[in-house]
C-alpha positions in Angstrom: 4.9 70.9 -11.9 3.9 72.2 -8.6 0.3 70.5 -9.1 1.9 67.5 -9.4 3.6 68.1 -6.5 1.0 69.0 -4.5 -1.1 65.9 -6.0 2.0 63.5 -4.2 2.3 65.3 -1.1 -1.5 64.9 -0.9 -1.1 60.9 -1.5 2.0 60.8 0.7 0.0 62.3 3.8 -2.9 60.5 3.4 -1.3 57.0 3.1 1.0 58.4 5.6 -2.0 59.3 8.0 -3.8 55.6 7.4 0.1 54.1 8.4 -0.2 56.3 11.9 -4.0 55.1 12.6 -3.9 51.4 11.8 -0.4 51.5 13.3 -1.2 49.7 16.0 -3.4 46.6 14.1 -0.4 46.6 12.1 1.7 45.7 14.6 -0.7 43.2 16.3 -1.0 41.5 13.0 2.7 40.8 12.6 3.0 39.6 16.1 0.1 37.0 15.7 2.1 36.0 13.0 5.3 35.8 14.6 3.7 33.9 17.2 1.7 31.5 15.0 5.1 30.6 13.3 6.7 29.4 16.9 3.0 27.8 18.0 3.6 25.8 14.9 7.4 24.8 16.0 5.8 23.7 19.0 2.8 22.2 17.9 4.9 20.1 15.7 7.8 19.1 18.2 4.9 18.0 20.6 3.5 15.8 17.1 6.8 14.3 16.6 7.0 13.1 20.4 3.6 11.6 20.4 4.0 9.8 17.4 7.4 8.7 18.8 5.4 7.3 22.3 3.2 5.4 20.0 5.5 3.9 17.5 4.2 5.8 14.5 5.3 4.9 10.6 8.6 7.1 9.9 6.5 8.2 6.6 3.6 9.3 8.6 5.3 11.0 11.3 6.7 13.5 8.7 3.3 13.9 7.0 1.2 14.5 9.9 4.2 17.3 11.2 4.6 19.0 7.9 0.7 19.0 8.1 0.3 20.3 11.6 3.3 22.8 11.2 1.8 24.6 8.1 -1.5 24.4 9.0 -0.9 26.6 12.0 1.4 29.1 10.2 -1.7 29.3 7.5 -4.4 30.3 9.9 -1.8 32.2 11.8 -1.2 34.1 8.3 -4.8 35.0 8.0 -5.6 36.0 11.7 -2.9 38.6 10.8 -4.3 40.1 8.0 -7.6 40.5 9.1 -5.8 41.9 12.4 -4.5 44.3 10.0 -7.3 45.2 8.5 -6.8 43.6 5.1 -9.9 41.9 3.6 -8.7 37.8 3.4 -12.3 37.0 1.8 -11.2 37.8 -1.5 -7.4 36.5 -1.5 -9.4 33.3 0.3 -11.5 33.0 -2.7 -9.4 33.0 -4.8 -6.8 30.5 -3.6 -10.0 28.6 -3.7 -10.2 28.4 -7.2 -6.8 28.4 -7.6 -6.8 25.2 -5.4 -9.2 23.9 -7.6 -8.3 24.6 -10.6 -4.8 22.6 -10.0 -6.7 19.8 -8.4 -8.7 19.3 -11.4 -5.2 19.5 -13.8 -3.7 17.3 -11.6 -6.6 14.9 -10.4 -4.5 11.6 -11.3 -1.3 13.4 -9.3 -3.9 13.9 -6.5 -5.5 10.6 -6.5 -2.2 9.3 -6.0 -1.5 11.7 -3.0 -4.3 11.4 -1.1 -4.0 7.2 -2.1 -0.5 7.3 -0.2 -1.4 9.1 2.5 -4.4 6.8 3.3 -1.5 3.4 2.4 0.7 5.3 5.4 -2.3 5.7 7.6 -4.0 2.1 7.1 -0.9 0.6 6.5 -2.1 -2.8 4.7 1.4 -3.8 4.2 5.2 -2.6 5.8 8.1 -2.5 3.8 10.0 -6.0 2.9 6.6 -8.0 3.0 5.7 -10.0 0.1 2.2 -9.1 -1.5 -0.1 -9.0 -4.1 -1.9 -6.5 -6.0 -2.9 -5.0 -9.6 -1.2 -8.5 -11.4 1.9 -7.8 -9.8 3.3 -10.4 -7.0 6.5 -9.1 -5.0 8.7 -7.7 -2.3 7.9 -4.1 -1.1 10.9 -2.0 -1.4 9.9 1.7 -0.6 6.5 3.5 -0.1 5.8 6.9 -0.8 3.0 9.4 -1.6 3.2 8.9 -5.3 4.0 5.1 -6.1 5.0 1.9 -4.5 7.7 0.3 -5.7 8.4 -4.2 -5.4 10.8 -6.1 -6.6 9.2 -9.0 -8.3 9.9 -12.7 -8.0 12.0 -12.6 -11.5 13.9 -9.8 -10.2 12.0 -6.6 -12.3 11.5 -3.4 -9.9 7.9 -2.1 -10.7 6.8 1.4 -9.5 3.0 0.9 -8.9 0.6 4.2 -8.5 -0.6 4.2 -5.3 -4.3 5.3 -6.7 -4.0 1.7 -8.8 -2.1 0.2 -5.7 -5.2 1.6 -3.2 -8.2 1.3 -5.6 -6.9 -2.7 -6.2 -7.5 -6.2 -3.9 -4.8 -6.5 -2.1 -2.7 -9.6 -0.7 0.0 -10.1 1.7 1.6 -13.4 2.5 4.0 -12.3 5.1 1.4 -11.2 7.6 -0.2 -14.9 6.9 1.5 -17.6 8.7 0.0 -20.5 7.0 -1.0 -21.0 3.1 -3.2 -23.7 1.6 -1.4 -25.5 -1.8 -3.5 -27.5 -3.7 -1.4 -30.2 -5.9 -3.4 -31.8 -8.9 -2.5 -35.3 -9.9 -4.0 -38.3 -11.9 -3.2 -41.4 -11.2 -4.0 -44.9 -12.8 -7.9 -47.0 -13.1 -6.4 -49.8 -11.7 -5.0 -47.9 -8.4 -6.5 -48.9 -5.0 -8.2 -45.3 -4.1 -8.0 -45.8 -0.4 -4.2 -47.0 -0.5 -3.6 -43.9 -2.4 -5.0 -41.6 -0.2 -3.0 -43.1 2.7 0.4 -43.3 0.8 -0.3 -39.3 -0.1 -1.0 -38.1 2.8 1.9 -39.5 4.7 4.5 -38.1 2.0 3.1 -35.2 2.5 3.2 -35.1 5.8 6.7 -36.0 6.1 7.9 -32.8 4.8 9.4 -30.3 6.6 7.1 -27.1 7.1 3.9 -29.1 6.4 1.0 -28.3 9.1 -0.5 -31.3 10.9 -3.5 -28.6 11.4 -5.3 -28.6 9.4 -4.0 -32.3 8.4 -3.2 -32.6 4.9 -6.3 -34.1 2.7 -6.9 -35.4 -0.7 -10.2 -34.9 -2.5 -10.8 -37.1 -5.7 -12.3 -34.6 -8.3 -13.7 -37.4 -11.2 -12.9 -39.3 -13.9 -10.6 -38.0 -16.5 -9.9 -39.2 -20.0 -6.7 -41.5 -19.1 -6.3 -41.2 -15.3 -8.8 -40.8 -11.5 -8.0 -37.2 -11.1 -7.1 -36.1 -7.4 -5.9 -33.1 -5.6 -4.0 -32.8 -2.6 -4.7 -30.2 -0.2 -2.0 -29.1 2.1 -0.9 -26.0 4.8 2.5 -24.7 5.3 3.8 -22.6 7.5 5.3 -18.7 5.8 7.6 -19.0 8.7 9.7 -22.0 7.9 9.3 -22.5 4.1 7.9 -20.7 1.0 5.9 -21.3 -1.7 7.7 -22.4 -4.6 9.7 -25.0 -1.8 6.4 -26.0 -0.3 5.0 -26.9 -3.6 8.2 -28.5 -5.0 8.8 -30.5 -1.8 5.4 -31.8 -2.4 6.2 -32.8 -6.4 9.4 -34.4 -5.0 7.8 -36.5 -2.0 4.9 -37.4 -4.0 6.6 -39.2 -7.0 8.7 -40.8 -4.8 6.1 -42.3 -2.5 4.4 -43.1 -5.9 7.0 -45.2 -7.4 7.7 -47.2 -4.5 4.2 -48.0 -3.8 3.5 -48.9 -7.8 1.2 -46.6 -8.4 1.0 -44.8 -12.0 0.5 -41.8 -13.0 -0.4 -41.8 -16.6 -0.2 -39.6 -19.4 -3.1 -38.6 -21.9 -3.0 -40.9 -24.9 -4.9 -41.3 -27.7 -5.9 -44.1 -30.1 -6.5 -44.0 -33.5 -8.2 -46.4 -35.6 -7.9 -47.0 -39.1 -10.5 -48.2 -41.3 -10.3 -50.1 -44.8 
């Protein structure tokens, strides 16, 4: 029992010993630490207030502050311990593989991360525009680091990935003030092609939204089985109309212009002969 004894009061005064001579990096440790933690408050107010100045995304304001605040807390944490006189090589190592290790579990989780964070920074759309991308046509409700969620022209919500929404084309109407709509038609044989092109391009014209540059234009694409096939090209403004108006304006005005010109628009038929 007393070896024992004497084996812990041996252990006791040594550790105790170490504790009185690194004492002092001890204590220099934990107040680099201390102070990294308010350098990061700092550092992040002054983030925020930049970011403010410049009229920064809400979304990437708090990313780039949580960013900034813990990066200078982490290399605060290892300036300590080295300070201290713990090794950080090995606990760095192995967060290392730890780091990668999860990454590698996760890639699709951090394909979508690092997706968002480049959607905040590029910002290729803003929320309520109407866009495009992977099949999908809609509003943009919300953005985050995962997904991106639209509301589609029928009315279905559809949370997007934001590696699929990133890796993918894509298109937004709202930041385009003008779209081209391209109107296919056939008409009759026996049309005049010249009075045809006139009568179009003035019903068209005459609708409200309808750019007068570029001027609306008809192009005759051939000769189809039962009718001239034509198309008529015409620009809109995003700002007063939309598509599906634009387009049924055009339907409208056109038939109308049609019929009280007399000019036909036939349908496909087909003749069949019967032999004896």
């Amino acid at each position: 029992m007393d070896v024992v004894w004497e084996n812990l009061s041996e252990l006791f005064d040594t550790w105790w010993k170490g504790m009185i001579e690194n004492l002092p990096q001890v204590f220099a440790g934990v107040l680099i630490f201390v102070v990294s933690i308010y350098l990061a408050r700092f550092a992040s107010k002054l983030m925020v207030q930049t970011l403010k100045r410049r009229k920064t995304d809400k979304e990437i304001s708090i990313l780039l502050e949580r960013l900034v605040r813990w990066g200078v807390i982490s290399v605060g944490l290892v300036l300590a311990l080295q300070q201290a006189g713990q090794d950080v090589s090995a606990l760095l190592t192995g967060l290392g593989i730890l780091g990668f290790t999860i990454g590698f579990a996760l890639q699709d989780v951090s394909a979508n991360f690092v997706a968002g964070v480049l959607l905040l920074i590029q910002q290729p759309f803003d929320i309520g525009d109407f866009i495009e991308v992977a099949g999908y046509d809609g509003k943009v409700l919300t953005v985050d680091l995962r997904a991106t969620e639209m509301l589609t022209g029928d009315g279905r919500r559809v949370t997007i990935p934001n590696g699929e929404v990133f890796s993918n084309p894509i298109i937004n109407f709202t930041r385009t003030e003008r779209r081209r709509i391209s109107l296919p038609i056939g008409i009759e044989y026996e049309s005049d092609l010249k009075k045809v092109m006139e009568i179009s391009i003035e019903a068209i014209s005459s609708i409200d939204g309808v750019l007068s540059d570029p001027a609306p234009a008809v192009a005759y694409g051939g000769f189809g089985d039962t009718a001239i096939d034509l198309t008529i090209h015409y620009w809109y403004s995003t700002k007063e109309t939309g598509l599906i108006k634009a387009k049924n304006d055009g339907i409208l005005a056109i038939k109308k212009a049609y019929d009280q010109a007399g000019i036909g628009m036939p349908f496909p038929t087909q003749t069949i002969e019967l032999k004896k």
